[in-house]
C-alpha positions as CSV (number, residue, x, y, z in Angstrom):
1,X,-7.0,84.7,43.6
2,X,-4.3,85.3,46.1
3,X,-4.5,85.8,49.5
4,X,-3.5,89.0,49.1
5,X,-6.5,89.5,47.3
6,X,-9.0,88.5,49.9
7,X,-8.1,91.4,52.8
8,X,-8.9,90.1,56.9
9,X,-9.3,86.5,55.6
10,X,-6.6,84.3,57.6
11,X,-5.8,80.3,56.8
12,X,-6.7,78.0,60.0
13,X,-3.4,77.1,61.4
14,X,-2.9,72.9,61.2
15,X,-2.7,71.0,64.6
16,X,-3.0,67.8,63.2
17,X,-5.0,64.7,61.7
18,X,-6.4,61.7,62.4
19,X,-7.1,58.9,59.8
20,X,-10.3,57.3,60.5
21,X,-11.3,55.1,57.8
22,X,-8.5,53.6,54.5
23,X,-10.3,52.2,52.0
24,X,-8.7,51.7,48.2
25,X,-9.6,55.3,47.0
26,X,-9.4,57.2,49.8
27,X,-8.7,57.7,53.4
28,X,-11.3,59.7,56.0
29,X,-9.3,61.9,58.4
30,X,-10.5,63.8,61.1
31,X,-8.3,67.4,60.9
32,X,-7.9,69.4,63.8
33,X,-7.3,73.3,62.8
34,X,-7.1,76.0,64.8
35,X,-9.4,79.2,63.9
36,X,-7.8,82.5,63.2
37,X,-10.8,84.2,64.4
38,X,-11.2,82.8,67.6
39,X,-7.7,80.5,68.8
40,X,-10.2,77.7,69.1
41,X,-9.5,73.9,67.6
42,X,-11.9,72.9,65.4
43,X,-12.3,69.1,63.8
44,X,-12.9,69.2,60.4
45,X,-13.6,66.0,58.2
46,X,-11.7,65.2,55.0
47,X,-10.9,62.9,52.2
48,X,-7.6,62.2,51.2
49,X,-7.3,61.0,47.8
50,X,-4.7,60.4,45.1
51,X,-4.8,62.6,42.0
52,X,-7.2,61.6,39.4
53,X,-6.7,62.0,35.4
54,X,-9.5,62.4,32.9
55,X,-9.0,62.7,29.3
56,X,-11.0,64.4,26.3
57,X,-10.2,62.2,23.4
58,X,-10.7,63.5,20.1
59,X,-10.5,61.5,17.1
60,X,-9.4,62.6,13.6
61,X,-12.8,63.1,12.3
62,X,-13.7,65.4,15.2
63,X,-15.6,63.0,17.8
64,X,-14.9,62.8,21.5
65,X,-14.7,59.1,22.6
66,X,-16.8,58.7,26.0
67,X,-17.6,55.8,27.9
68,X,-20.7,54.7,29.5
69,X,-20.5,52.6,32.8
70,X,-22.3,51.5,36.2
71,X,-21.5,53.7,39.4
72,X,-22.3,52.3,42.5
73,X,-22.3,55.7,44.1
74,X,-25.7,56.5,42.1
75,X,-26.6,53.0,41.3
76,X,-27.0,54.4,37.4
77,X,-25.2,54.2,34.4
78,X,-23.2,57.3,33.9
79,X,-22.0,58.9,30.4
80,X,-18.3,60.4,31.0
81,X,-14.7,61.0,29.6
82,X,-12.4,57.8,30.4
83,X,-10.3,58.7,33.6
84,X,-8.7,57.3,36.9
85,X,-6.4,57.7,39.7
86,X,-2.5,58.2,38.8
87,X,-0.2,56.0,40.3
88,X,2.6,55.7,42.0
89,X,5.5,56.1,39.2
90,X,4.1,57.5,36.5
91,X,3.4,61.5,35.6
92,X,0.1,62.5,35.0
93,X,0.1,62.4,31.0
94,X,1.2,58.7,31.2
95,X,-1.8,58.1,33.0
96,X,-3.9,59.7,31.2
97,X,-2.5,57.5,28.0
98,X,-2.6,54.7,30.1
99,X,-6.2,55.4,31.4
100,X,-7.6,55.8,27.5
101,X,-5.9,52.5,26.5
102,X,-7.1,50.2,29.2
103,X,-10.7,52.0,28.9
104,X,-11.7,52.9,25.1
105,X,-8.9,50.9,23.2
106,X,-7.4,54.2,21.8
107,X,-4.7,56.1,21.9
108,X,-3.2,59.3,21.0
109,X,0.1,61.3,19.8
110,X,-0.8,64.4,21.5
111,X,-1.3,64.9,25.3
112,X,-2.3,68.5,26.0
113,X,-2.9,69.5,30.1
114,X,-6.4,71.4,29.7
115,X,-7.3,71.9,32.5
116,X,-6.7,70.9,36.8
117,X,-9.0,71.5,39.1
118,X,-10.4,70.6,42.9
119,X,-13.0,68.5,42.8
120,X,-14.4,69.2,45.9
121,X,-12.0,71.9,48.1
122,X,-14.7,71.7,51.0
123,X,-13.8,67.7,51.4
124,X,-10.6,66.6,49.1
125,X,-7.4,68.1,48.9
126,X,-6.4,66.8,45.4
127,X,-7.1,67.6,42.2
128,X,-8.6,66.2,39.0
129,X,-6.2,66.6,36.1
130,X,-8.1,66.7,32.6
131,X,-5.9,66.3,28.9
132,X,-7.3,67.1,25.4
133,X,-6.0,64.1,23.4
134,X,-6.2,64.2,19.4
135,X,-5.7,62.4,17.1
136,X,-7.7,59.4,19.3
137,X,-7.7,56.4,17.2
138,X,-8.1,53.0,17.9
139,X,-5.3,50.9,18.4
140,X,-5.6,48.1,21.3
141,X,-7.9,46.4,22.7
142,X,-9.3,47.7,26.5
143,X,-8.0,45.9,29.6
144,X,-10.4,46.7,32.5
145,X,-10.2,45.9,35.6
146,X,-12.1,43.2,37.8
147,X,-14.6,46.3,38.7
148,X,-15.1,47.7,35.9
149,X,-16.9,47.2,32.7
150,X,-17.5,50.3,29.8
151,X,-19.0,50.8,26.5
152,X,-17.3,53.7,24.1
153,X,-19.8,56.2,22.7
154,X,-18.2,58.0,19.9
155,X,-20.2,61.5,20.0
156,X,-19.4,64.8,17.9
157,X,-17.6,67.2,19.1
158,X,-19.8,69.9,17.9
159,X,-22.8,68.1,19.8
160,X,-20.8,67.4,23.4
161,X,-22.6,70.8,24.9
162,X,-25.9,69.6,23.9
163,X,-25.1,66.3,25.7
164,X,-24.5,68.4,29.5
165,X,-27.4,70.8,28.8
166,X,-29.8,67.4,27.9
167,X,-28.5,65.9,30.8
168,X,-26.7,63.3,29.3
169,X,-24.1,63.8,31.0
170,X,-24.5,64.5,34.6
171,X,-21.1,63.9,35.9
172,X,-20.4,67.0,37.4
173,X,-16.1,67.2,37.3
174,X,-16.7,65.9,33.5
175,X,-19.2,68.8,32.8
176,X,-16.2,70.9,34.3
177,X,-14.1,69.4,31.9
178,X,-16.2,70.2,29.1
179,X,-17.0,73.9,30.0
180,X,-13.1,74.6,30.8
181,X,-12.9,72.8,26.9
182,X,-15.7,74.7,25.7
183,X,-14.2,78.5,27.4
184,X,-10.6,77.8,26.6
185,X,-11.3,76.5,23.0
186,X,-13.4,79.8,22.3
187,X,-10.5,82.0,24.2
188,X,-8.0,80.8,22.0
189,X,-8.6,77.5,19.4
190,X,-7.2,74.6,20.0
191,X,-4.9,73.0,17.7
192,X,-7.6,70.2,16.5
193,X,-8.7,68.9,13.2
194,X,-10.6,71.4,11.1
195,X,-14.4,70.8,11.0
């Protein structure tokens, strides 16, 4: 949707930011904006972030390769695609490959851009960049970092709806990332192993 397409709506004009809080995922800002409707300045807060990668493996024999770890954030172990902030340097398929090596062990030939989306436009102002990779197979060994610690949970493909409608998976950008899969792959089928 354009704004062309959204008639007597007007963008707040800048007027600038503030960083309150940098931590190492993301800063808190305080943006000042000035209201089309009324020439007032308004503060908004906000959290800058980097852009984050996740990545629907699919292996040869038609499973999706998840991984199951501890989030502080809920204080729960959480069933998702293997993902993580890009850095500095590299494009966003290289860290997506590099993102499924250090967390499953496998790799892929095929990087295909599914899907990129905001996770949150109300508070973030980047985006989460999801790639269908096939055929995942497993040929390293996972290098985590000092925070982290995940378990791969091989899991049809034909069963991953099942999985967000159980609950299973509660994470809500990877439920995105499932139902943009889900939509796009009955649109048009994607180029993966027969059933």
């Amino acid at each position: 949707m354009t704004d062309s397409e959204t008639p007597g709506l007007r963008p707040w004009t800048p007027a600038g930011e503030t960083v309150r809080l940098r931590t190492p995922v993301f800063e808190v800002v305080e943006r000042r904006c000035v209201s089309p409707k009324d020439g007032r300045e308004k503060t908004f807060s906000c959290l800058n972030a980097p852009q984050w990668v996740m990545v629907l493996p699919v292996t040869a024999d038609r499973r999706v390769v998840l991984v199951r770890q501890y989030r502080h954030g809920s204080s729960e172990f959480s069933l998702e695609l293997p993902g993580g902030v890009a850095e500095p340097g590299q494009t966003l398929e290289e860290t997506a490959a590099r993102e499924l090596m250090e967390e499953t062990g496998y790799s892929a030939p095929k990087y295909e851009l599914l899907c990129s989306l905001r996770p949150n436009p109300a508070l973030f102002g980047n985006r989460i960049h999801t790639f269908l990779a096939w055929p995942a197979e497993p040929t390293g060994t996972v290098s985590f970092d000092e925070n982290e610690d995940l378990a791969n949970h091989l899991c049809p493909l034909d069963d991953l709806p099942g999985l967000v409608l159980d609950g299973a998976v509660d994470h809500a950008l990877v439920v995105a990332a499932i139902g943009f899969f889900a939509a796009r792959n009955a649109r048009s089928p994607l180029p993966l192993p027969p059933a």
